[in-house]
N, C-alpha and C positions, 0 to 999 in steps of 0.2 A: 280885760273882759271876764276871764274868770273869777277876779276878786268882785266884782261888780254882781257876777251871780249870787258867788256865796253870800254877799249883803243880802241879796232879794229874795235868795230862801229862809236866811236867817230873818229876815222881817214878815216874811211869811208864817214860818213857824211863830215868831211872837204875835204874831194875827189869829194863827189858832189857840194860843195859848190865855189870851186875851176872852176869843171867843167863848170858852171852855169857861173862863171864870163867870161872864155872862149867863152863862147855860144852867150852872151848878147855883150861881144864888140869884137872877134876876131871869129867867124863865120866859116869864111873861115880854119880859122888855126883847127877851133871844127871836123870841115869836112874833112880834112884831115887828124887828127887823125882816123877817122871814118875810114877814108877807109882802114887807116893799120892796122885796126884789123885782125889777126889770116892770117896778111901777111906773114909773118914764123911763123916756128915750136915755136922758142923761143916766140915771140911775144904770141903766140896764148896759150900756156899751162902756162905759164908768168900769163897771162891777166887769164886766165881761174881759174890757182892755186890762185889768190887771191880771188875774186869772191868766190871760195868754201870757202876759209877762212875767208872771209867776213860773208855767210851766217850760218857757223855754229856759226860765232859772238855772229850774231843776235838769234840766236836758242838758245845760251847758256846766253845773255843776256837777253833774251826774260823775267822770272821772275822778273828783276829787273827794268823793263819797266812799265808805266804806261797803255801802250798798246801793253799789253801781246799777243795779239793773231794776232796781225799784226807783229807785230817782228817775230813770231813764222812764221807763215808761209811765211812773205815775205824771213825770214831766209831759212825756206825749200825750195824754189822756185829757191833763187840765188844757195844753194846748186847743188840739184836735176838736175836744170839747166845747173851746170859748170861740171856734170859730162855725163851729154847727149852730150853736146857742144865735150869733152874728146872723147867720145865715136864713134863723125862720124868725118866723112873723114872732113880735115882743110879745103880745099877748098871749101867745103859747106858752112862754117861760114865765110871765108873769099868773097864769092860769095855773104853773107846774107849781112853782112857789105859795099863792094861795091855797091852792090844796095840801101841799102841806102842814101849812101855817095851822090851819083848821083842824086836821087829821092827828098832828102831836098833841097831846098834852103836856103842860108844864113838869108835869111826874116823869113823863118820857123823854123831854129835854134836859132837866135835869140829871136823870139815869143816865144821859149818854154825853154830857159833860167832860166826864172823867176820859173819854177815849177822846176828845179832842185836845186834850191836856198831855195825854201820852204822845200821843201824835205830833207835837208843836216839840214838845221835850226831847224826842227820839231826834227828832228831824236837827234841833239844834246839837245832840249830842252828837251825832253823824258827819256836820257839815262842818264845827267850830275845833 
């Protein structure tokens, strides 16, 4: 079980890390990912189901982390998160996501590229 996590945060981090490169030189294409979030039903408990599977990852790899209490709760947070997200009506999240698809600029997704890149890198250098 706990190797099984460490995979899933490990593949999570390269999700962000991935994400990051999209951010930093396709923008545009980062943004309109954005906006189809929780565009459908499948999109939306899709995106959601993994996210909880993500954070119980981190909750269950959290001990074998060097920074036990960030894993732990950033773990609870994605959980806790993808089951409130679950819980209200999709067009709420899908209303939350187009607003801010709309509201970044490509300049502002781009500029914030780089801390998804740090993020994905920490996370692998922590957990591997």
């Amino acid at each position: 079980m706990l190797v099984l996590a460490k995979v899933i945060v490990a593949i999570s981090a390269l999700w962000l890390i991935a994400v990051s490169v999209m951010m930093i030189y396709r923008p545009s294409v980062a943004l309109t990912g954005l906006s189809k979030m929780a565009g459908t039903n499948m999109i939306n408990y899709t995106e959601l189901s993994l996210r909880l599977i993500a954070g119980l990852a981190f909750i269950i790899a959290a001990p074998l982390s060097s920074v036990y209490l960030i894993f732990h709760y950033f773990g609870w947070f994605l959980a806790v998160s993808a089951i409130v997200l679950m819980a209200i009506p999709r067009k709420w999240h899908q209303n939350y996501a187009l607003y801010w698809a709309r509201k970044l600029s490509p300049f502002t997704v781009r500029a914030l590229g780089p801390l998804s890149l740090v993020a994905g890198l920490a996370i692998l250098k922590t957990i591997l």
